[in-house]
C-alpha positions, 0 to 999 in steps of 0.5 A: 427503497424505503429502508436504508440498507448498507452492506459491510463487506469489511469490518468496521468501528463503532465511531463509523457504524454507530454515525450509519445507524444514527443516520437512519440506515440499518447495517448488514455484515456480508464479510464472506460474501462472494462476487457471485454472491453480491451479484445477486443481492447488490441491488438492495443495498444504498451503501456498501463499505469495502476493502479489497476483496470484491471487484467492482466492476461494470456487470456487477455496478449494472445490477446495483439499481438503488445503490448511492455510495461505496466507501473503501476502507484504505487507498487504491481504487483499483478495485472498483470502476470508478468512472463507471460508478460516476455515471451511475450516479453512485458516489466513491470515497476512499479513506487513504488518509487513515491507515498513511501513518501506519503505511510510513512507519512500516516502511520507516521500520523495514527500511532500518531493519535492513540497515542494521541488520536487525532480522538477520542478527535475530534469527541467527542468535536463535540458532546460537550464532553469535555475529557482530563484524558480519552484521555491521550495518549502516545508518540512514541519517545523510542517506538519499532516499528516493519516493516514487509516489508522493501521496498520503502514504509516501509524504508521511513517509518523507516527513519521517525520513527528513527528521532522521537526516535523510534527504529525500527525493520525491516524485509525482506525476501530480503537483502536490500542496504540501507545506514546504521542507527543506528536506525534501527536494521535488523532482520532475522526472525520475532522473536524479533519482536514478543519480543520486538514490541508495534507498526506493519507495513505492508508494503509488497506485496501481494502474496500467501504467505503475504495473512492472514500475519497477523492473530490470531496466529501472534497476540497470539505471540507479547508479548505486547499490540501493535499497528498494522498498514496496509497500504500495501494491505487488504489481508494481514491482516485477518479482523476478527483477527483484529477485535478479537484483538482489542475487547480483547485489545491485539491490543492497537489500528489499522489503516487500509488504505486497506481492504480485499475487496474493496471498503468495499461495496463489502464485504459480510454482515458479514465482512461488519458488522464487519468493520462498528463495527471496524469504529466505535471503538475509537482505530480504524481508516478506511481510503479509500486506500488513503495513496499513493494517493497525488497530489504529490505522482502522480506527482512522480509516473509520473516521475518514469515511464517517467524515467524508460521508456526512458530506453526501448523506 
């Protein structure tokens, strides 16, 4: 082709638009665009910025004839066959880097609220409800805090975490290089997290073998009434054993920024009838996949890519 064209199915910054522009490649929007839709013009794109909203996979990357990058604006290739794209010459990046620190922080937010009782105080004072001994919460600091999934999102996590007193335990089934901290302590399978943990993170990919991670069994083995966050992706946590855990008071208290089905809209009557119970317990908090979605965290993502990108084009 002799135009360079690049379809932007997401959102983009100026700092990232106007380096594809400089670079000789004209930008189309396409932030309504359908499967189907795509499946029909793929082939006259070199570029596409994405998100999560159309899958990638082998039938749609068979019509993509002159396509030579995909960039993902955040982390989770899931949604595209990445492997399949690799043998067609076409080149994916992610941007996990950008939106980690706002990952970590909204975990680092919901995790206190539920400590101290935050939501629940809120939402009774608007009905006139005046309770302190009932919401007598508990500090983090000297806390043991178990992260699964040891990434961008999970070690900004365990950095913010360790500075507030809290011994973390981390765990990944790859070895990372991260410099060293005291507060953290690497551990090779999941048993000490099992002994020692009051609070679970998730923070890893999604694939067949992080789907239901977290389900009744897993809970059954932690030893001590924990607190479980997700903020990686919904499957990864089963629903209903989050659900059990909670009305059994196993799980202390659980926040959930990813749901097995979203929006939650698209959940069947029964998985749908059980969040609204979970939204509406004091020791729960729902978010609406929000937590790598700051106006800061897109700005960021912008700049990995445009980063990443001036290696390959």
């Amino acid at each position: 082709m002799s135009v360079k064209r690049v379809l932007l199915i997401t959102k983009i910054e100026p700092v990232l638009s106007d380096f594809l522009l400089e670079k000789g490649y004209t930008l189309e929007e396409g932030f309504s665009i359908d499967y189907e839709q795509l499946s029909q013009c793929i082939q006259d794109y070199t570029g596409i910025i994405t998100s999560t909203k159309i899958k990638f996979d082998q039938p749609l990357l068979e019509k993509a004839e002159n396509l030579h990058w995909i960039g993902r604006m955040g982390s989770g290739m899931e949604h595209i066959d990445v492997a399949y794209a690799k043998s067609r010459n076409i080149i994916c990046i992610s941007s996990p880097e950008g939106n980690a620190n706002a990952v970590a922080e909204q975990a680092l937010g919901m995790y206190l609220a539920l400590q101290h009782r935050i939501i629940k105080s809120h939402i009774e004072l608007r009905q006139d409800i005046w309770l302190r001994d009932d919401n007598r919460g508990f500090e983090i600091e000297g806390t043991t805090a178990g992260i699964i999934g040891m990434g961008n999102n999970g070690y900004r996590f365990a950095q913010k975490l360790t500075a507030m007193g809290v011994k973390v335990l981390g765990f990944d089934i790859e070895a990372k290089d991260y410099p060293p901290n005291p507060g953290i302590t690497w551990c090779t399978d999941l048993e000490q997290i099992y002994q020692e943990a009051t609070m679970i993170s998730f923070h890893v990919p999604y694939t067949k073998d992080t789907h239901h991670y977290f389900n009744q069994e897993f809970c059954k083995r932690m030893q001590h009434p924990f607190t479980l966050l997700n903020l990686s992706r919904g499957e990864v946590a089963e629903q209903y054993a989050v659900y059990d855990g909670l009305l059994r008071g196993k799980i202390v208290g659980a926040a959930l920024d990813v749901w097995e089905k979203e929006p939650i809209s698209k959940m069947d009557d029964k998985m749908f009838a059980i969040a609204m119970e979970m939204l509406h317990m004091p020791n729960f908090i729902g978010t609406a996949h929000i937590g790598g979605y700051t106006y800061d965290a897109n700005t960021k993502m912008c700049l990995t890519l445009r980063k990443k990108l001036g290696f390959i084009i």
